[in-house]
N, C-alpha and C positions, 0 to 999 in steps of 0.2 A: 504494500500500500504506500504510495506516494504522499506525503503531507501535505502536497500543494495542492492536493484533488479534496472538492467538496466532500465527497464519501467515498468510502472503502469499495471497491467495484464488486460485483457481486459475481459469482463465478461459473454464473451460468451464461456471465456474457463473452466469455472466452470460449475458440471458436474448440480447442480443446477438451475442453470438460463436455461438451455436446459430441465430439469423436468417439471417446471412453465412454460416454453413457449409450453410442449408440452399439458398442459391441456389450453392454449388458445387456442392453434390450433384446437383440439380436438372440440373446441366450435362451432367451425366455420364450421370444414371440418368433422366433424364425428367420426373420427379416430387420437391417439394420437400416431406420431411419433418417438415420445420419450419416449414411456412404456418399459425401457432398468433396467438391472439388473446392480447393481454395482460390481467391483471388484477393485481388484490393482495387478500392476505386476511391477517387476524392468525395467530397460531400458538401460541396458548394454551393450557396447561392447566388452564385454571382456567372452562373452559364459559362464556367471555364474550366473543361477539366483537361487533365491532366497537367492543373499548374500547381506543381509536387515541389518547385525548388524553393531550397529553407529561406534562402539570402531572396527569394523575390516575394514571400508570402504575404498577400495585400488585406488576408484575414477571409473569413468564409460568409460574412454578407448579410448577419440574421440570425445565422446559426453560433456566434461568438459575440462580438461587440457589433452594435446595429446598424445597419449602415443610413444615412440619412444626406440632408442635403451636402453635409460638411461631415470633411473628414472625422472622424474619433479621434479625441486626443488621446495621446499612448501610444500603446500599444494594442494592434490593430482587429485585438481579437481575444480571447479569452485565453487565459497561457496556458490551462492544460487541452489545450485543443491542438491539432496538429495538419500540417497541409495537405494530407491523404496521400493516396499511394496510385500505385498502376497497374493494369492484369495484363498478365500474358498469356499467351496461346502458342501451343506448339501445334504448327497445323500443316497439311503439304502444297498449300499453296495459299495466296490471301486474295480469297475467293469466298461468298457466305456462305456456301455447302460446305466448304471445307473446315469457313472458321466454327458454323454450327457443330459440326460432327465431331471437333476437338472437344469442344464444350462439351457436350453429350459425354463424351466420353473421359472428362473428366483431366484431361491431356493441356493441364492451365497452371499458376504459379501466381504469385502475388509480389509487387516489391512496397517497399514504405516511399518508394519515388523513384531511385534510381534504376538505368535500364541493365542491370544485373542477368547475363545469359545465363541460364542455367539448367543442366537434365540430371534428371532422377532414376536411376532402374534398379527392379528389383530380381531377384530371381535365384535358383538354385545352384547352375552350375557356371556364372559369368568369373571369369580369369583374374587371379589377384593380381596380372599384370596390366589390367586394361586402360587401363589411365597411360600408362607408357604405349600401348600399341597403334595408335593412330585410329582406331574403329569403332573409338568406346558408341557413339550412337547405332553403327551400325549393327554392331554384336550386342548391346543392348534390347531393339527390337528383335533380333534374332534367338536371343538367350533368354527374354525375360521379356520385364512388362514394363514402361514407361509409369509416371507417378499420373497418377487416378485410378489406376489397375489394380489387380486380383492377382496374386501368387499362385499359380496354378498347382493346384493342392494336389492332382495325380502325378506329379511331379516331384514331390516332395520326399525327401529322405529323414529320416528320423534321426539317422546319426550324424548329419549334417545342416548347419543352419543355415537360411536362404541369406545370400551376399546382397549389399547394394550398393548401385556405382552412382557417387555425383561428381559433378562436375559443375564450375561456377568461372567466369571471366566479369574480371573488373568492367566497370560503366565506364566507357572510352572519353565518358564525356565532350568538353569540347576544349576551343583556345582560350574562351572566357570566362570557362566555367569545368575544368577542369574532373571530371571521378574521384573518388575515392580509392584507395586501394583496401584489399579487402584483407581482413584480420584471421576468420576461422569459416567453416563450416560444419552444423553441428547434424546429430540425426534426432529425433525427436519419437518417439515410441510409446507408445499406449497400450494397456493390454487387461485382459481382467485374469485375474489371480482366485480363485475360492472362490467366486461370486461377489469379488469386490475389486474394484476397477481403480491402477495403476501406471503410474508414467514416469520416463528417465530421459533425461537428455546426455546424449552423449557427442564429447567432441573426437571430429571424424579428420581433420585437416586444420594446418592452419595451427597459430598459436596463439591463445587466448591474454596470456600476459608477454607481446611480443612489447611493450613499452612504448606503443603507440600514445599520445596524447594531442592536444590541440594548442596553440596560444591563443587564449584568450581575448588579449588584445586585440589583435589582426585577425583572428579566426582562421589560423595556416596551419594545415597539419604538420603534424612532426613526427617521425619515429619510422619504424620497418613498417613494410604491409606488403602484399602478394599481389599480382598482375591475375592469377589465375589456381585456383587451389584444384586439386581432384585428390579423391580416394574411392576405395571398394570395401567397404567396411562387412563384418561377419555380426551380427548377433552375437555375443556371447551367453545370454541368459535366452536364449530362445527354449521354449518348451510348447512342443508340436501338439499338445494338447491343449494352449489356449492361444482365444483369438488374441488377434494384434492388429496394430497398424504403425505404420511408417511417416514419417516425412521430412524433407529434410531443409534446414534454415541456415540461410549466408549469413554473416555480418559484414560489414566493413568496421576499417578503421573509426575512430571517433571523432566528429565533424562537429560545427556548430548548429545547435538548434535554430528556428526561426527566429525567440524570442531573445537570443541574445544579439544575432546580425542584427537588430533593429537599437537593441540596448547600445551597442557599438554607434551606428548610425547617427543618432541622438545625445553621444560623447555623455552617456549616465554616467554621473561618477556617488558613487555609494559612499563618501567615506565624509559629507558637507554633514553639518547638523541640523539644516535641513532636510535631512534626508532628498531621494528622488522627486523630479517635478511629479505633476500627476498627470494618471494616468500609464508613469514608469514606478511605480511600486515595486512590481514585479523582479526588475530589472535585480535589483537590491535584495529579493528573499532567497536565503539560501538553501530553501526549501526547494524551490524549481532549479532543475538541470540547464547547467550551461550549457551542456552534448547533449550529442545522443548517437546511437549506430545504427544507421542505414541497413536498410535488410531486404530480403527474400524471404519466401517460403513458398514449399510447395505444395502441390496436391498430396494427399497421402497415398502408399499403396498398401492394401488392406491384405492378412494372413488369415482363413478360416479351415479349423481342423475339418477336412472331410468337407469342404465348401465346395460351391460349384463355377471353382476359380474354371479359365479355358482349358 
């Protein structure tokens, strides 16, 4: 729970706990209501989506601070609000049967804004070299199942746990506006255990305290980060007798939020005894995050014992 946030979020609103609740149900009633593809999308009033970047965020129009004749003094929006993100589609061409039929089929990914490429596969018998071998997407569909997929349970070995391969490349971004480099990528797992429902994240790539940080001042990153991470990660705790699901999430390095580009902009300085102008409150509690890290995530791909994966 974040201190800046009016209340404690409740945890039915995480897309998570709705995953895990849908393979108990699944236990129960047959069918799992919750077998959904992830994405992200902005949530603006202001008819402009996909305007994700932190340093231009003009605030969401109605949905934050109101928008009216004249600008809002401050800062431009409500600080635990955020600029939204973007969906992706792995589709075989961009065409609307084609971008439909990804969708259907769950073959989608989510970012918090940046355009973060990224594939997912799951399966039983893909090469713990594949990240080195040049083919990972192609031996992928051919080995396994892309992220919104089913583990194909006739397929499955008991003494061995189904591998997953991701892969991620940094947002090339531009000359003005530069990417991120990216820090780790994790795998995320859900599962029910005795009839009580379970989850682990684990890190698959990447190094979590590589000493990345940000200056404050200038908003310039600083420290190591990755152009491109992959791994083929194995279950370790896998047990072929309960469900699961899979998915797996980028990070990048630590960037500046929107609400500090603006505290920067407006030269806040926190340390006068009058405290911040108004409307820059914010700027000054050090309850709200200077950062934050840029993300992905994907669809998940789902494990059912005796399911009727392909």
């Amino acid at each position: 729970f974040l201190p800046f946030l009016a209340e404690a979020p409740d945890p039915r609103s995480f897309t998570r706990d709705a995953l895990t609740l849908g393979l108990l149900q699944e236990a129960s009633l047959g069918v799992n209501p919750f077998k959904f593809g992830l994405i992200a999308s902005t949530d603006t009033h202001l008819g402009t989506p996909g305007a994700v970047a932190e340093d231009q965020h003009p605030g969401h129009g109605g949905a934050g601070a109101p928008a009216s004749e004249e600008l809002p003094v401050g800062l431009p929006d409500d600080v635990e609000f955020n600029p939204g993100g973007l969906a992706a589609i792995w589709a075989e061409e961009n065409s609307r049967d084609a971008l439909y039929a990804a969708l259907h089929r769950r073959e989608v990914y989510g970012t918090s804004g940046p355009r973060i490429p990224v594939r997912f596969f799951g399966g039983w018998d893909l090469p713990d070299d594949l990240c080195e071998s040049g083919s990972l997407v192609e031996t992928g569909y051919a080995r396994g199942v892309p992220m919104g997929g089913d583990l194909p349970t006739a397929q499955a070995d008991v003494f061995a746990p189904p591998a997953f391969a991701v892969s991620a490349l940094r947002d090339p971004g531009s000359a003005r506006r530069p990417g991120t480099a990216l820090q780790r990528i994790q795998i995320v797992k859900g599962w029910v255990e005795k009839g009580a429902t379970r989850e682990r994240v684990y890190d698959v790539a990447g190094d979590p305290a590589n000493g990345a940080d940000v200056d404050l001042a200038t908003c310039e990153p600083r420290g190591p980060g990755a152009e491109s991470l992959c791994s083929v990660w194995r279950d370790p705790d896998f047990d072929p007798g309960e469900r699961a699901f899979y998915y797996a999430r980028v990070l990048e390095n630590p960037s500046c939020r929107w609400s500090t580009w603006i505290c920067n902009a407006n030269a806040v300085r926190c340390d006068g005894a009058s405290g911040p102008a108004e409307g820059f409150e914010a700027c000054c509690d050090p309850a709200v995050p200077r950062t934050l890290q840029e993300r992905a995530w994907t669809s998940p791909i789902w494990y059912t014992p005796g399911g009727a994966g392909p």
